[in-house]
N, CA, C and O of each residue as an XYZ file, in Angstrom:
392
protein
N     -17.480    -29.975    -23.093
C     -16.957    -29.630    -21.797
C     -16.059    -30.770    -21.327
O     -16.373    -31.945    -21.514
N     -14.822    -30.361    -20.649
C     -13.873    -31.445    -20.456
C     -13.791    -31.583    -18.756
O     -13.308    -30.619    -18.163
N     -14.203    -32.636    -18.038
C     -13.780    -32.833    -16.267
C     -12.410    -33.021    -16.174
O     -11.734    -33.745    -16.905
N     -12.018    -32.325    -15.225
C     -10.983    -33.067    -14.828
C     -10.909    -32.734    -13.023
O     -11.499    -31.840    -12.416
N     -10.215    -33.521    -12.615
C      -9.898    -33.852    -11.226
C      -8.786    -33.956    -10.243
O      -8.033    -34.899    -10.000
N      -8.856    -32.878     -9.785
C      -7.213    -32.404     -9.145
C      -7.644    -32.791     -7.249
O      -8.720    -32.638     -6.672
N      -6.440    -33.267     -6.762
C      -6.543    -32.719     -5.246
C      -5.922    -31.765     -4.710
O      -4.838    -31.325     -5.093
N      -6.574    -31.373     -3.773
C      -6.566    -30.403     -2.324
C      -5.622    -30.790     -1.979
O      -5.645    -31.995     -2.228
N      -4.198    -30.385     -1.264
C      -2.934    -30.127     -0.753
C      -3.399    -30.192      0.532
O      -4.595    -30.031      0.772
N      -2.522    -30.428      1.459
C      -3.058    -29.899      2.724
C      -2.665    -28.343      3.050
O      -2.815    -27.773      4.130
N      -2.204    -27.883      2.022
C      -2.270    -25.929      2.157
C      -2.892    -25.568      1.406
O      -2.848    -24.377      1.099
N      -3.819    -26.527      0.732
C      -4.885    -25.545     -0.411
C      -4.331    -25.566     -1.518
O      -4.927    -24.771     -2.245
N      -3.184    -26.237     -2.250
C      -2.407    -25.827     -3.309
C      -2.956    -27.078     -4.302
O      -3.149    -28.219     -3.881
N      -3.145    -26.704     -5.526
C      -3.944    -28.026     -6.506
C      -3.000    -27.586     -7.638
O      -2.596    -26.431     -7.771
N      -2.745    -28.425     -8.292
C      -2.102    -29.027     -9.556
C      -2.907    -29.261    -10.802
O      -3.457    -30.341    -11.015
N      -2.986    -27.990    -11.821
C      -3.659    -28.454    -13.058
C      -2.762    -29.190    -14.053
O      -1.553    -29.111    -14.267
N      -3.620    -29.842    -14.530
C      -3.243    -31.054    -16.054
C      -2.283    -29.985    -16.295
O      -2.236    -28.869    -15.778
N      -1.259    -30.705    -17.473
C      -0.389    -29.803    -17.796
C      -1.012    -29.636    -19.439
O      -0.649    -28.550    -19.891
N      -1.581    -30.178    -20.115
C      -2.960    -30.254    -21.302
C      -3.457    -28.574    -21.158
O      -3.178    -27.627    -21.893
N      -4.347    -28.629    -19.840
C      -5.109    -27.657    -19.500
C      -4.218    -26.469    -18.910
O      -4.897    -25.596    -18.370
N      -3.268    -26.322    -18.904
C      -2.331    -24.860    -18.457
C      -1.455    -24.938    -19.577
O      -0.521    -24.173    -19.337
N      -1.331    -25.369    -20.445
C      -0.841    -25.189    -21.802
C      -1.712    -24.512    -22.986
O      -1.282    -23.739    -23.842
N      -3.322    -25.085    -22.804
C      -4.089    -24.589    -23.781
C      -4.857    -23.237    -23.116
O      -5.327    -22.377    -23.862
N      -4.938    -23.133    -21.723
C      -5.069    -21.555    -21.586
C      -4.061    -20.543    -21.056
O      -3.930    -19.567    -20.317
N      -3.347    -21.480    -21.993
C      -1.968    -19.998    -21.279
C      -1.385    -19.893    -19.931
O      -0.530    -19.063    -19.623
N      -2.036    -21.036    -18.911
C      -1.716    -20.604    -17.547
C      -0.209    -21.087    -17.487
O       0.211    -20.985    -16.334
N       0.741    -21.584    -18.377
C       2.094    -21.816    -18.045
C       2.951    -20.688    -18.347
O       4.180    -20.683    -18.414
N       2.012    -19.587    -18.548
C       3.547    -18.368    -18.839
C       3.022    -17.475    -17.505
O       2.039    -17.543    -16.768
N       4.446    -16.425    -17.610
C       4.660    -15.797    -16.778
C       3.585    -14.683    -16.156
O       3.431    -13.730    -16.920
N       2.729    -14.605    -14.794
C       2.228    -13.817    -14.722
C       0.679    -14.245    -14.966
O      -0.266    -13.478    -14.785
N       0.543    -15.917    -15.513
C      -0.353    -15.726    -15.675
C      -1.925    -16.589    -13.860
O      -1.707    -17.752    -13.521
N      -2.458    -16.252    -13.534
C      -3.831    -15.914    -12.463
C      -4.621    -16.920    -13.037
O      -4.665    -16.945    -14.267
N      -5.447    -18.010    -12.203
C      -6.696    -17.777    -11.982
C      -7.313    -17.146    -10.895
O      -6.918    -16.926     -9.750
N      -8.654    -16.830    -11.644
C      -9.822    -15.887    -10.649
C     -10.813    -17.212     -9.934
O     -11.499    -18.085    -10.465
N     -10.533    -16.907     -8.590
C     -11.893    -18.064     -8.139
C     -12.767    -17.252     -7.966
O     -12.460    -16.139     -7.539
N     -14.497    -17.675     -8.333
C     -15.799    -17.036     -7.929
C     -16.560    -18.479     -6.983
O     -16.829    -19.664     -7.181
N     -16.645    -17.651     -6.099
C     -17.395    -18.786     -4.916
C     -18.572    -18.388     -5.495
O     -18.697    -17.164     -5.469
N     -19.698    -19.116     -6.131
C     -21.126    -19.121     -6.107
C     -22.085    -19.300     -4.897
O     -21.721    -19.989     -3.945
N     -23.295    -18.700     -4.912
C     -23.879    -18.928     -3.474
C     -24.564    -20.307     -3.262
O     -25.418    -20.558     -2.411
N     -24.035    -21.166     -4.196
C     -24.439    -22.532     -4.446
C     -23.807    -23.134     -3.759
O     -24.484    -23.870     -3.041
N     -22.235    -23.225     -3.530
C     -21.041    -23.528     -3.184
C     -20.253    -24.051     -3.831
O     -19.201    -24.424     -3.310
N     -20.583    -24.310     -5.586
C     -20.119    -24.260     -6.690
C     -18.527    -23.052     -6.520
O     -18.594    -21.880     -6.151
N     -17.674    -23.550     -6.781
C     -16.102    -22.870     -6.916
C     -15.720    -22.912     -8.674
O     -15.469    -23.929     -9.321
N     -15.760    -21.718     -9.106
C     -15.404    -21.819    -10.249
C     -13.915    -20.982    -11.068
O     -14.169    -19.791    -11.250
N     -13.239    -21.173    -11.301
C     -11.770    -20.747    -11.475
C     -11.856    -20.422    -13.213
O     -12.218    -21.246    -14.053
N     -11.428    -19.014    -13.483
C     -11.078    -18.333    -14.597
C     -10.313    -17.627    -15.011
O     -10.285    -16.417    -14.786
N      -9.329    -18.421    -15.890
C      -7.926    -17.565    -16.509
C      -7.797    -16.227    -16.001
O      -8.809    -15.528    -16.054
N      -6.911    -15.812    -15.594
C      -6.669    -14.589    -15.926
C      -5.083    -14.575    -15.972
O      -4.271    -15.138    -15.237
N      -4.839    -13.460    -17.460
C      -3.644    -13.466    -18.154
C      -3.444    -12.063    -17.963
O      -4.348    -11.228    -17.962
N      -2.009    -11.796    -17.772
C      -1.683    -10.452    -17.685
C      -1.953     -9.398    -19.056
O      -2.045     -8.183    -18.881
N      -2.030     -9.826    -20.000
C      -2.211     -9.698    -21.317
C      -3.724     -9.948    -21.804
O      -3.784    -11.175    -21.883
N      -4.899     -9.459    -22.150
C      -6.144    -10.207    -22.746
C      -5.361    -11.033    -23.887
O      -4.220    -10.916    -24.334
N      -6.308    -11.823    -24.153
C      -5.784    -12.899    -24.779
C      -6.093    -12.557    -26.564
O      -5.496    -13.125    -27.479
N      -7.521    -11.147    -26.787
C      -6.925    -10.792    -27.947
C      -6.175     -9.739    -28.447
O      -6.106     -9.320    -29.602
N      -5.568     -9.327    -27.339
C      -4.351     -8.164    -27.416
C      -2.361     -9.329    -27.394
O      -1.264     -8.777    -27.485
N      -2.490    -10.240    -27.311
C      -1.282    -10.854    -27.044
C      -0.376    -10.650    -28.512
O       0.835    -10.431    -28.549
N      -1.304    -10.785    -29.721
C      -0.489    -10.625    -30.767
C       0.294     -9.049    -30.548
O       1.163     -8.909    -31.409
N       0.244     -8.478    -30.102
C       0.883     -6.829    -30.103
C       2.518     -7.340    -29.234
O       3.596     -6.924    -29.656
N       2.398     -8.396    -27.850
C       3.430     -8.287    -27.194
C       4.301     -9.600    -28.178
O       5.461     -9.851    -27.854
N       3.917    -10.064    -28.882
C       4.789    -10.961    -29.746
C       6.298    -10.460    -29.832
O       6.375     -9.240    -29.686
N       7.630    -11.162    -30.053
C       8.878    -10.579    -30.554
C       8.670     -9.800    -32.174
O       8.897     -8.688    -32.650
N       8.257    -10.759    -32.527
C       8.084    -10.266    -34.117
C       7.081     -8.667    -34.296
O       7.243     -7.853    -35.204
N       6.156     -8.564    -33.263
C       5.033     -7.609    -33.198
C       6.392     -6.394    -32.869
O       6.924     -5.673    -33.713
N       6.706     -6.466    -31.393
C       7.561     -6.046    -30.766
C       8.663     -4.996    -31.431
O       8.711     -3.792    -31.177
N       9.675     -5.829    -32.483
C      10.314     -6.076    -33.382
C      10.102     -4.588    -34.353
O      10.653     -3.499    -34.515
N       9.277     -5.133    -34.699
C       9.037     -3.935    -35.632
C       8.198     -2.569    -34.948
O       8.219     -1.631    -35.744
N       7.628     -2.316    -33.942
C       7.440     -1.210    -32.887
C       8.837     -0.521    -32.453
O       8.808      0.637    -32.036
N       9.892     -1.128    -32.534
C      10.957     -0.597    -32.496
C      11.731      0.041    -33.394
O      12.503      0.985    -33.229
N      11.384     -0.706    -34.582
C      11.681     -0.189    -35.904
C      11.053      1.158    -35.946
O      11.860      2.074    -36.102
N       9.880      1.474    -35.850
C       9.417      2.374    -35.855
C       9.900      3.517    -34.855
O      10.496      4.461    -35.374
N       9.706      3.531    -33.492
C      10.511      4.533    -32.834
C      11.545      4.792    -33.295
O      11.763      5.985    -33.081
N      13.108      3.899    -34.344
C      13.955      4.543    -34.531
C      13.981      5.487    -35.807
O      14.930      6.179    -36.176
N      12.327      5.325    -36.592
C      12.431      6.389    -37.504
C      11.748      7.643    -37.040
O      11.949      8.781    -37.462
N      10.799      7.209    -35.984
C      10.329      8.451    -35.779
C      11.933      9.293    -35.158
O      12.508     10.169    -35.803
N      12.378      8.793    -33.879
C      13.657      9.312    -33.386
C      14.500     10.401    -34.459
O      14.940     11.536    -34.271
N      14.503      9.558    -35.579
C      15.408      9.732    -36.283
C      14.245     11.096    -37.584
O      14.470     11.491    -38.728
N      13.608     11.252    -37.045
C      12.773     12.670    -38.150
C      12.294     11.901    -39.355
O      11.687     12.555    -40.203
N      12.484     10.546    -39.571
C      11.909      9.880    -40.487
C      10.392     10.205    -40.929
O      10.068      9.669    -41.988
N       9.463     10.948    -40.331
C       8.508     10.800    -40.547
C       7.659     12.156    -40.682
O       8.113     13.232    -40.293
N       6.450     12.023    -41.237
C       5.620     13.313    -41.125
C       4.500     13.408    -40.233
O       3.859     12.502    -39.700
N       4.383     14.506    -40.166
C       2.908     14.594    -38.931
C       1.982     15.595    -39.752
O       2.112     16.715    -40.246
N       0.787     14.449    -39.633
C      -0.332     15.741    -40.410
C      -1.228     15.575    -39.703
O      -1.247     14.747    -38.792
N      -2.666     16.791    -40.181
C      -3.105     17.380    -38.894
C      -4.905     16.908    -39.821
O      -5.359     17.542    -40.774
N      -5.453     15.905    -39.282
C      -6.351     15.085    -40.403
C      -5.952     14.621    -41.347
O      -4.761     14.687    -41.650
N      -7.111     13.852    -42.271
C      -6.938     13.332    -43.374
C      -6.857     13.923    -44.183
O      -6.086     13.451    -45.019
N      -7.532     15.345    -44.590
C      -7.385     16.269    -45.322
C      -5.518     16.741    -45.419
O      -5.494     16.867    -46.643
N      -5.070     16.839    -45.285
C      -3.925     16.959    -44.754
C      -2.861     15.859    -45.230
O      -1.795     15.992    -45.831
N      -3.439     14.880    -44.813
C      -2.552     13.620    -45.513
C      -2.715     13.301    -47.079
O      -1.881     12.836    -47.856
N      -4.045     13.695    -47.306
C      -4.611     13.379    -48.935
C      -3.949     15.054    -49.326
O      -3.849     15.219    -50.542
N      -3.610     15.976    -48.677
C      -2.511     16.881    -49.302
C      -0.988     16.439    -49.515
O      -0.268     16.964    -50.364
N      -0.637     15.571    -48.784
C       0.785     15.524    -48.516
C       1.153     14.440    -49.168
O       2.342     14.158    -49.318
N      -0.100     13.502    -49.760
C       0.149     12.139    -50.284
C      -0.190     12.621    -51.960
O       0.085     11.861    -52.888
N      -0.743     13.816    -52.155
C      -0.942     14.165    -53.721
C       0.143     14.597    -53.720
O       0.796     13.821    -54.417
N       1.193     15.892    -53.128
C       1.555     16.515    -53.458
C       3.537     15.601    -53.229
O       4.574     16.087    -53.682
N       3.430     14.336    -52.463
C       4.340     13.673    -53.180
C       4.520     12.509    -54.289
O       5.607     12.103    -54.700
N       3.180     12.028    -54.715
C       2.877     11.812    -56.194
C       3.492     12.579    -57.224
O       4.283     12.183    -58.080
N       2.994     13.825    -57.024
C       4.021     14.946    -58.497
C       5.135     15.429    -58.267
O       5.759     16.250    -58.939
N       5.460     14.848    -57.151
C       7.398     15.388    -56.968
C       8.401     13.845    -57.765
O       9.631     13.864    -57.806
């Protein structure tokens, strides 16, 4: 567990390490912490990213990138639609023997 020690603004505004908003993501766009007041009076603050953090690989450029690739074949009739697996293990034998 790592302390660290920020001050109170006189509007309430605090300044995290730039260490600690680098390694949870809080320097990109959009990204929240959540405060939970405990009935202790414990204040505890938790990431929150517009993105879960194990869904982020999907918004990647490179992820991205090729999701586009794809809409322009579907667009383009590039593709087949089958109706189950049964169906696909028809359409995947029956272009084997063509």
């Amino acid at each position: 567990m790592k302390t660290h020690f920020v001050t109170v603004q006189s509007r309430g505004t605090v300044a995290l390490p730039v260490s600690l908003r680098r390694r949870l993501h809080l320097d990109e766009p959009g990204a929240q912490l959540q405060i939970i007041e405990q009935e202790d009076g414990r204040v505890e603050l938790r990431p929150v990213l517009p993105v879960p953090a194990d869904q982020r690989w999907f918004w990647t450029e490179r992820w991205q990138a090729m999701e586009r690739e794809v809409d322009e074949h579907v667009a383009a009739g590039h593709v087949t639609v089958v109706d189950g697996p049964d169906a696909l293990f028809e359409h995947l034998d029956g272009s084997l023997k063509s």
